[in-house]
C-alpha positions in Angstrom: 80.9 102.5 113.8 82.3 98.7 113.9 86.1 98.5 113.6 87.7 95.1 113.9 91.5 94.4 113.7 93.2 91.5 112.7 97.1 91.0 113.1 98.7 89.8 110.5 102.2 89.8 111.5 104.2 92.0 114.1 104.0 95.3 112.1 101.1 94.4 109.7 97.8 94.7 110.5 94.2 94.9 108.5 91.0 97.6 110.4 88.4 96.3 108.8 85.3 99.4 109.6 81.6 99.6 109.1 80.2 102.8 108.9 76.4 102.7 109.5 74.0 104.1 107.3 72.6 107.0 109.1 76.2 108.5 109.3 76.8 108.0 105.5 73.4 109.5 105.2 74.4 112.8 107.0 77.5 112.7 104.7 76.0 112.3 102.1 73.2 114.9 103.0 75.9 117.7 103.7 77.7 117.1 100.8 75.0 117.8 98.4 74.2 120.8 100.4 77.2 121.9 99.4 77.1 121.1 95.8 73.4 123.0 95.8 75.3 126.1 97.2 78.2 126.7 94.6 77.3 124.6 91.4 75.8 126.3 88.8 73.5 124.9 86.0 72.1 126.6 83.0 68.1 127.1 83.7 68.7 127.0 87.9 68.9 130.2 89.8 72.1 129.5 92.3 71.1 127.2 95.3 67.9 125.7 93.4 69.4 123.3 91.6 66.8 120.5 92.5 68.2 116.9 94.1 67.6 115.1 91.6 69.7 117.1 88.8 72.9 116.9 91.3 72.4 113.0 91.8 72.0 112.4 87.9 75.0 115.0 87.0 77.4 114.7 89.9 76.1 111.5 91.9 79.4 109.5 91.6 81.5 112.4 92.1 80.2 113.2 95.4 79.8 109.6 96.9 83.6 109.5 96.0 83.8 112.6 97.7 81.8 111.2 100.6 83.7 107.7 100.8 87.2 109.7 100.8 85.8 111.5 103.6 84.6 109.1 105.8 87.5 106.6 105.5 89.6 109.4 106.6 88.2 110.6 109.9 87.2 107.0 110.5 90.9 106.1 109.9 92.2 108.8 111.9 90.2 108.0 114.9 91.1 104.3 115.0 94.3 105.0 114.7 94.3 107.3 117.7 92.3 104.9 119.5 94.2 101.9 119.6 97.4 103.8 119.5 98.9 102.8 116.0 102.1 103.9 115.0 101.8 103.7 111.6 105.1 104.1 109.7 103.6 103.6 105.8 100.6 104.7 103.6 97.6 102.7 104.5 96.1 100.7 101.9 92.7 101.5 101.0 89.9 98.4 99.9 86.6 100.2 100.1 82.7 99.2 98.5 80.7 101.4 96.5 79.2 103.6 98.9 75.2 103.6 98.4 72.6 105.4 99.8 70.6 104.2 103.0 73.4 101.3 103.2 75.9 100.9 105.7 79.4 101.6 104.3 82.3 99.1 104.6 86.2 99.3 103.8 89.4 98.0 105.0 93.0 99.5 105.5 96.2 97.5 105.9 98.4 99.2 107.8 102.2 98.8 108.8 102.8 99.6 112.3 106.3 100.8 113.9 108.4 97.7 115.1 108.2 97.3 119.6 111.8 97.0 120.6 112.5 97.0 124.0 114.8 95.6 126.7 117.9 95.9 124.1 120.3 92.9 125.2 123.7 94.5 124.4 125.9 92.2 127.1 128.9 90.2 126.5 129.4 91.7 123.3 133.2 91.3 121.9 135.0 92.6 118.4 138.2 93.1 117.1 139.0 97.2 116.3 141.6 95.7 113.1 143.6 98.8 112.3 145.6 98.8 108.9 149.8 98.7 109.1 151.0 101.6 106.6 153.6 100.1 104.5 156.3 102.4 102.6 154.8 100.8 99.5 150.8 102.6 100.1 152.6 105.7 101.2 154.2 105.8 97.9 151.6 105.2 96.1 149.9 107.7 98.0 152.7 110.0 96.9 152.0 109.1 93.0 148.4 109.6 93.2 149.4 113.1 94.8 150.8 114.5 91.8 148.9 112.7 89.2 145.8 114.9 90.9 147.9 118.1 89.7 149.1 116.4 86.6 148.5 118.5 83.5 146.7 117.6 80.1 148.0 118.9 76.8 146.2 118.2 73.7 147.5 115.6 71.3 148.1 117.5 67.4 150.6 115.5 65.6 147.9 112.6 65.3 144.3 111.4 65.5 144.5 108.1 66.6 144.0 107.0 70.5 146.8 105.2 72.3 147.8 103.4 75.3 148.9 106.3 78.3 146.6 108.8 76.5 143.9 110.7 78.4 140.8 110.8 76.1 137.5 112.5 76.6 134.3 110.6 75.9 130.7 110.1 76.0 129.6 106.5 76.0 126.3 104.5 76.7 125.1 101.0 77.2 122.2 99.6 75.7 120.6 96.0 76.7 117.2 94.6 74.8 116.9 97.9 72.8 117.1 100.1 76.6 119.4 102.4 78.3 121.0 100.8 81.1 121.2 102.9 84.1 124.2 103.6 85.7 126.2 103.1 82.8 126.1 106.4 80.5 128.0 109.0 80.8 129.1 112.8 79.1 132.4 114.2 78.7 134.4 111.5 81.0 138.2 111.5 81.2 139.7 108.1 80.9 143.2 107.1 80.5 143.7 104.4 78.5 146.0 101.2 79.4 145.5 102.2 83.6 141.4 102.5 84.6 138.2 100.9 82.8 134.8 100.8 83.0 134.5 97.5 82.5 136.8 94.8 81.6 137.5 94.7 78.4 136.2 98.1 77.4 139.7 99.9 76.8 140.5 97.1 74.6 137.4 97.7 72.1 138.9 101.4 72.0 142.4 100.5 70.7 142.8 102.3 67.2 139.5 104.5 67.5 140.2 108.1 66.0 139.0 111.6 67.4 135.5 112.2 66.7 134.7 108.5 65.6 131.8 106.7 67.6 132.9 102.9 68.1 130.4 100.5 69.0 131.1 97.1 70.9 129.3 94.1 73.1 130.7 93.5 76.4 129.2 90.7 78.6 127.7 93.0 81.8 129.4 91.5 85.7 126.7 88.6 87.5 126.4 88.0 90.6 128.4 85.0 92.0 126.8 81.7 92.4 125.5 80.7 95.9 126.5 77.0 95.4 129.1 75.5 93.1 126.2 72.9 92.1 124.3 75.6 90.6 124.4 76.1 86.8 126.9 78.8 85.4 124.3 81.0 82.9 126.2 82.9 80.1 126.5 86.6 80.8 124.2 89.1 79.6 125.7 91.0 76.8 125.1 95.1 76.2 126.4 97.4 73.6 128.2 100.1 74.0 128.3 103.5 71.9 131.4 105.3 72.9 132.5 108.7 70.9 136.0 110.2 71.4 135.8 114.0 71.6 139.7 114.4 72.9 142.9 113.3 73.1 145.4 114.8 75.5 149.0 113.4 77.3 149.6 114.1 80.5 152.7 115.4 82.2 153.0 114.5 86.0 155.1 116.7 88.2 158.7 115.3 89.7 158.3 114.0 93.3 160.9 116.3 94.7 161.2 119.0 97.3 160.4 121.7 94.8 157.1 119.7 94.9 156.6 119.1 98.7 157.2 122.9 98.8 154.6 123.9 95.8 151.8 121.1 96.4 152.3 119.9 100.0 153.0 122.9 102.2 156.5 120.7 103.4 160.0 122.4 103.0 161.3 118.9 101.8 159.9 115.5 100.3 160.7 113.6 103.6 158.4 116.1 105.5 155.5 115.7 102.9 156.4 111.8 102.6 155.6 111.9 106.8 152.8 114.2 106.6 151.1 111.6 104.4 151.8 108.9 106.4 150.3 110.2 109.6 147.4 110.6 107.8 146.8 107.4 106.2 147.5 106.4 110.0 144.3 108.6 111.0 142.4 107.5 108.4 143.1 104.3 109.1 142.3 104.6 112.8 139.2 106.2 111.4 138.4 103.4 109.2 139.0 100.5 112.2 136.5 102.7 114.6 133.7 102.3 112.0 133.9 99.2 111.6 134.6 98.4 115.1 131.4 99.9 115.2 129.4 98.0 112.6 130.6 95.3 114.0 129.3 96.1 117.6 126.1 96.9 115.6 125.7 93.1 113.8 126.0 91.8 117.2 123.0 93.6 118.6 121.2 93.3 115.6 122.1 89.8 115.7 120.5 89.4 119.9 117.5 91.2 119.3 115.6 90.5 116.2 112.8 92.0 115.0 110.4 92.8 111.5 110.8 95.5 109.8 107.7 96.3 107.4 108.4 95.8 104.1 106.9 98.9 103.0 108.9 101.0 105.0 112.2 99.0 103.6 110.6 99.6 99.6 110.2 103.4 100.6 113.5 104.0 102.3 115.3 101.2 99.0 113.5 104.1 96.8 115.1 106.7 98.5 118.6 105.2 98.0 117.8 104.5 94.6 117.3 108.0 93.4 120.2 109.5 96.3 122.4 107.2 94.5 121.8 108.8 90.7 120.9 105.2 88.7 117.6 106.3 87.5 119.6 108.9 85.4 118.2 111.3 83.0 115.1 109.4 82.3 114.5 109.7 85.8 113.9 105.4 85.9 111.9 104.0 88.4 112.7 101.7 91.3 110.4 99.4 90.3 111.2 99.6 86.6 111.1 95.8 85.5 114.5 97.2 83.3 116.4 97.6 86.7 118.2 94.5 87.3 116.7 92.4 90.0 120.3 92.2 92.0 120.3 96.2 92.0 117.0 96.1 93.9 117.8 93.4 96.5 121.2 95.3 96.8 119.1 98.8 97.0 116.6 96.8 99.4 119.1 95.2 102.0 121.0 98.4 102.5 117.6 100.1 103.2 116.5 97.3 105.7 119.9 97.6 107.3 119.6 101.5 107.9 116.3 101.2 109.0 117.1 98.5 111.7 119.9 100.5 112.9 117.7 103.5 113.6 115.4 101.9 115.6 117.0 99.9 117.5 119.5 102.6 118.7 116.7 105.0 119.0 115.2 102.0 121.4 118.4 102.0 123.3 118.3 105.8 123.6 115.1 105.5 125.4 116.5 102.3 127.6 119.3 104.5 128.6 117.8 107.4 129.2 120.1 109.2 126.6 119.8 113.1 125.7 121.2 116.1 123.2 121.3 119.3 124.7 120.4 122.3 122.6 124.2 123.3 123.4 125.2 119.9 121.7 123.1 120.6 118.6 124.7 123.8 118.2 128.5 122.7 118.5 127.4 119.8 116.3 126.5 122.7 113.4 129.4 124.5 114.1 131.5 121.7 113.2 130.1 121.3 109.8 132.6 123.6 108.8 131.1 125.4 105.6 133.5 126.0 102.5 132.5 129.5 102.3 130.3 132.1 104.3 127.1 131.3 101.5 127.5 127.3 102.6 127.5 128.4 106.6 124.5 130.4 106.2 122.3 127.8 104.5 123.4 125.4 106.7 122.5 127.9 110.0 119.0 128.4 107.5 118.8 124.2 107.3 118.8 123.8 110.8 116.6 126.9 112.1 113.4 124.5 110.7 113.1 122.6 113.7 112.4 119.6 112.3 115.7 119.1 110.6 117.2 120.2 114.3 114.9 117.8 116.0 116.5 115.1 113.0 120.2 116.0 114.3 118.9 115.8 117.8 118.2 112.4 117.3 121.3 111.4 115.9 123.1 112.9 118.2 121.5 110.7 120.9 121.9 107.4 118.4 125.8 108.3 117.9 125.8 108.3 121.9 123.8 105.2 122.7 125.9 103.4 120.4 129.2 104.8 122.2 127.5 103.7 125.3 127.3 100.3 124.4 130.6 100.2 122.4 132.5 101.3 125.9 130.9 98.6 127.3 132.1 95.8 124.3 135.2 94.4 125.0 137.7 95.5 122.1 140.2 93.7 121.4 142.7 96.2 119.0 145.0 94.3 115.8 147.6 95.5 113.9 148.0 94.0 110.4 149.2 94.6 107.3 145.8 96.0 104.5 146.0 92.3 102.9 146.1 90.9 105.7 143.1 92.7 107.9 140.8 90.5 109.8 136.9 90.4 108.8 135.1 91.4 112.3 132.0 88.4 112.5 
């Protein structure tokens, strides 16, 4: 067998093979051995079915048969070989396989990215942790007892107004398709404070219970990269929204009787600094992450590399559906419907994710980082199921030892990158949330 290899970039590469003709031959050969064994023909007694008869009634199937066959063990053993990590589906190009003929096919593949010798000195970032002003714990506060606010229906009149909680179902339509993302069943919105869109809550003014209003709202672009560049008109879609309900709600007094009902506090004061220390929290929280996604750009930024863009289209998929746009009709990825900004989006984030995981797991390799199996187990303990059902398919999750290998792994990833973040030099900021420094 020939096999040649051409590199085509980092992580793409095309195997071109020959297969000689004495091996297709003995494919071939055994194959229709098999077919004389269990096919049976009207007029043949079972394994008599001459040659001929199989080659006229089942000659393309079994040279299919034959090719698939032959391109995968040949495959297989040239990716052993020459020690291929191959991180996609190979693409198959193959001739018709003929009789007596050597047989010749190629197979792009997408190999794993090298990384090695991580450069992760002289990194600095700023850890920019949030100031809690009295105004965001009050609003904190509001939010608190909107969340136990109660809904009573409206009776003395059919017609929607501003401060009213209605319930409907609405969806958007653009060039005579549903547009994903934006449909939705039995959704509470209350009118004159939240919107879907801008503009929307204004098209609803006046609608009545059980009346389906129907409107064109020009859908959000993307901005412009340049100021030179032409301004296009938004794209307009239609909207179909139905009212079902209408309802008023009644928000509880911010008082002690409420700290003591709702927030487990004797007085408002408590609950008022039981919410601040943990907006502080989250806020520390917040400024480690990005502290940390920061540290990461850096290294990203020292040691580039390719990622194949097969892997990125697979792992953009994967977002795509984890993320619930292809809705009900279950839309494709690559559905030419799906805006071409939603892709690049979906496609960015998946090259970003895939970046991170390699190169930490090529910094956990540098270091010389491990997970012990006593590790793994605290990390599940920690999970901290709602009920006793959720702990035990979480304890059934991880007993596959794949999916414990999976945690495994990012338990090393979590402690490379602590490894290099202790080694960053962190500068800490207080400011104000308007005021918050971007980290580069």
């Amino acid at each position: 067998m020939k096999i040649s290899i051409e590199k085509l970039s980092s992580v793409q590469k095309k195997i071109t093979f020959e297969i000689p003709a004495d091996q297709v031959q003995a494919g071939l050969e055994k194959a229709y051995r098999a077919y004389q064994n269990r096919v049976r023909l009207k007029g043949f007694r079972a394994g008599r079915v001459p040659r001929h008869v199989l080659e006229r009634r089942f000659g393309e199937e079994i040279a299919a048969e034959v090719s698939s066959t032959l391109v995968e063990e040949s495959l297989a053993k040239a990716i052993e070989e020459h020690e291929l990590a191959i991180v996609t589906k190979p693409q198959i190009v193959a001739e018709r396989l003929v009789a007596g003929n050597p047989f010749c096919y190629s197979a792009m593949v997408e190999t794993k990215p090298e990384v090695k010798n991580v450069d992760y000195e002289g990194i600095a970032v700023n850890k920019v942790i949030a100031s809690i002003a009295e105004k965001e714990v009050d609003e904190s506060l509001t939010r608190l007892a909107e969340s136990f606010a109660q809904l009573h229906p409206v009776t003395d009149r059919e017609q929607a107004e501003s401060g009213d909680v209605v319930t409907l179902d609405y969806r958007a339509v653009q060039h005579g398709h549903a547009i994903p993302g934006l449909e939705g069943k039995g959704r509470l919105v209350e009118l004159g404070k939240e919107s879907l869109l801008p503009g929307f809550q204004e098209k609803l003014a006046g609608a009545k219970k059980g009346q389906t209003v129907e409107f064109s709202l020009p859908m959000p672009q993307e901005p412009q990269e340049t100021e030179s560049e032409p301004q296009e008109d938004s794209p307009t879609a239609t909207f179909h929204v139905t009212i079902h309900d209408i309802a008023q709600k009644e928000v509880p007094l911010l008082d002690d009787e409420f700290a003591k009902d709702y927030g487990e506090c004797d007085t408002l004061e408590e609950l008022r600094a039981k919410i601040r220390e943990n907006m502080e929290q989250m806020a520390e929280r917040t400024a480690e992450g990005r502290m940390h996604d920061a540290v990461l750009n850096q290294i990203l930024n020292k040691n580039p590399f390719e990622v194949p863009p097969g892997l990125i289209h697979e792992q953009a998929q994967q977002l795509f559906v984890e993320s619930g746009m292809q809705g009900q009709g279950n839309v494709s990825f690559d559905d030419p419907t799906i805006p071409e900004a939603i892709r690049e989006d979906f496609s960015q984030r998946a090259k970003r994710q895939i970046e991170t995981t390699l190169l930490l797991d090529a910094l956990v390799e540098q270091l010389g980082i491990t997970s012990t199996e006593e590790e793994v187990d605290l990390k599940i303990g920690n999970f901290g199921a709602a009920s006793v059902e959720q702990q035990q398919q979480v304890e059934t999750f991880y007993a596959d030892p794949r999916n414990r290998q999976m945690l495994q792994g990012r338990l090393c990833r979590e402690k490379a990158l602590e490894a290099v973040v202790g080694k960053a030099h962190v500068r800490v900021v207080q400011e104000d949330i308007a005021g918050a420094e971007e980290n580069d």
